[in-house]
N, C-alpha and C positions, 0 to 999 in steps of 0.2 A: 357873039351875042351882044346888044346893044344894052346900055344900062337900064334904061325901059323894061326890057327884055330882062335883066335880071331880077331885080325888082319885083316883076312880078310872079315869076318862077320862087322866091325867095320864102313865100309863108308854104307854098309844097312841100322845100327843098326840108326847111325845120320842120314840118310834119312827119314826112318821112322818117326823119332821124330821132325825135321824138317817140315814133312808135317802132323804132328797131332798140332806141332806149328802152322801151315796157319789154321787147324782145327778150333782150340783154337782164333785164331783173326779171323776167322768168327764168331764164337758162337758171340765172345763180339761183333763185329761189326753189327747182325742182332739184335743181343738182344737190345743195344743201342739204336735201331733203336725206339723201343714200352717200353723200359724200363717205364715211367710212366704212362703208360696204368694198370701197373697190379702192386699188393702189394708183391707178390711172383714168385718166380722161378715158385713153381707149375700150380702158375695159368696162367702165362705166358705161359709155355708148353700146358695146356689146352685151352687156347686163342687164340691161335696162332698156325694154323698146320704147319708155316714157323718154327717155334721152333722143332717142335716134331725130327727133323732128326737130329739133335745136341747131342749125345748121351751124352757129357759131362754133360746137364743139369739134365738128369736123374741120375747121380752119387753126385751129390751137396744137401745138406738140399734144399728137398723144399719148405721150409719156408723161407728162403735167399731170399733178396729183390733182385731186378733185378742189381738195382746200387750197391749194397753191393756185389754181384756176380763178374759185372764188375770190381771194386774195386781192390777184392782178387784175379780176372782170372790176373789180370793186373801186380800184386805184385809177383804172381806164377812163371810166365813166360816169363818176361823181361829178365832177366838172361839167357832166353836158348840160341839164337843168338850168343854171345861170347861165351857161355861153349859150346857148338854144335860145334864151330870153335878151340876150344883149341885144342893142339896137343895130347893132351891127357886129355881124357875124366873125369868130375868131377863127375862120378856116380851119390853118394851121394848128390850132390847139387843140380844136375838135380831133383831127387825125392822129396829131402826134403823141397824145397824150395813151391812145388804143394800141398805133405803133410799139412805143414805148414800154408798155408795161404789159400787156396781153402778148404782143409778138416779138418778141426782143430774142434773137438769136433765131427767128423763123422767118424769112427772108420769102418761102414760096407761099407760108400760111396766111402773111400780110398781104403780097400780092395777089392770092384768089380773096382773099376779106375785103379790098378794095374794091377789086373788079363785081363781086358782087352787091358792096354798098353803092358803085359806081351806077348802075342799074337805075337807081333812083336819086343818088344826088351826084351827077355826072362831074363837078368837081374834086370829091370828095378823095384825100389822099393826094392830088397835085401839088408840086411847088414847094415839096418837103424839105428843110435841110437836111444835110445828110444825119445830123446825129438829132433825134429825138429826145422829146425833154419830159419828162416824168412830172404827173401833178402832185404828187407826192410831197415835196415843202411844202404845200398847202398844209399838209397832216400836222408838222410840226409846232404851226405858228399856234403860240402860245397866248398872247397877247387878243385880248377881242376886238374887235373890228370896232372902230369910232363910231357913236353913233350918230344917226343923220343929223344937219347944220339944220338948224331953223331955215325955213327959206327955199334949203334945197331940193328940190322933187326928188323921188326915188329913182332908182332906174327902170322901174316897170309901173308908175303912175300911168303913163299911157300907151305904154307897146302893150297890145297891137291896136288899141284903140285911140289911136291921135284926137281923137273931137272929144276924149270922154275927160272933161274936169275932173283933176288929180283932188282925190277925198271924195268922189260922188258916187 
């Protein structure tokens, strides 16, 4: 694919993954809902036919406790909202960070979560190293984030609208 070609694929590509992000806060938002009714993800799906349309929970160990789910979906996927809005996209960190903390020790649940993210953003999970990095120090930092320099534009003054003057 030519960079052209990328480019322009690229506000579908964040789309997409945007609305498998609302996907992903409903699973936890319904699961939440019965979480200690059941011991397991699987039983949960079997329990509950409000579960069964959640495809994410059939890609997870079904032995994962519901809270332990919510936990990791929670640790996964905070991160996408700013990288989704980055001017340029942190592939890697998008994937690894789900890898990582959602399928960690589930090696065939990663691989079918993939292939079906693949569906719609055909990069999506490529080029991983081999060890996975958790967003997690993000949780830790203690310290608040500087706030912006006089001067400096935000990083979303103007993604996705380049012509729109930053404060208009």
């Amino acid at each position: 694919m030519t960079k052209q070609q990328t480019a322009m694929q690229d506000p579908y590509e964040r789309r997409a993954l945007l609305l498998h992000l609302g996907d992903v806060l409903e699973t936890v938002f319904c699961l939440s809902q019965c979480a200690d009714e059941y011991a397991s993800i699987g039983e949960a799906v079997k329990g509950n036919d409000a579960l069964a349309g959640f495809t994410l929970l059939g890609f997870v160990d079904e032995k994962m406790t519901p809270r332990d789910f919510i936990r990791r979906a929670s640790g996964a996927f905070f991160v996408w909202p700013k990288g989704l809005l980055d001017e340029t996209l942190n592939r890697p960190m998008l994937a690894n960070t789900v890898k990582h903390d959602l399928f960690a020790d589930n090696a065939t649940g990663w691989d079918a979560y993939r292939t079906e993210r693949q569906r719609d953003v055909p990069w999506f999970g490529e080029d991983l190293p081999e060890s996975a990095q958790s967003a997690a120090p993000a949780h830790e930092a203690e310290t608040p984030a500087p706030a912006a320099k006089p001067g400096k534009k935000s990083r979303y003054a103007t993604w996705p609208w380049p012509d729109k003057p930053a404060g208009a």
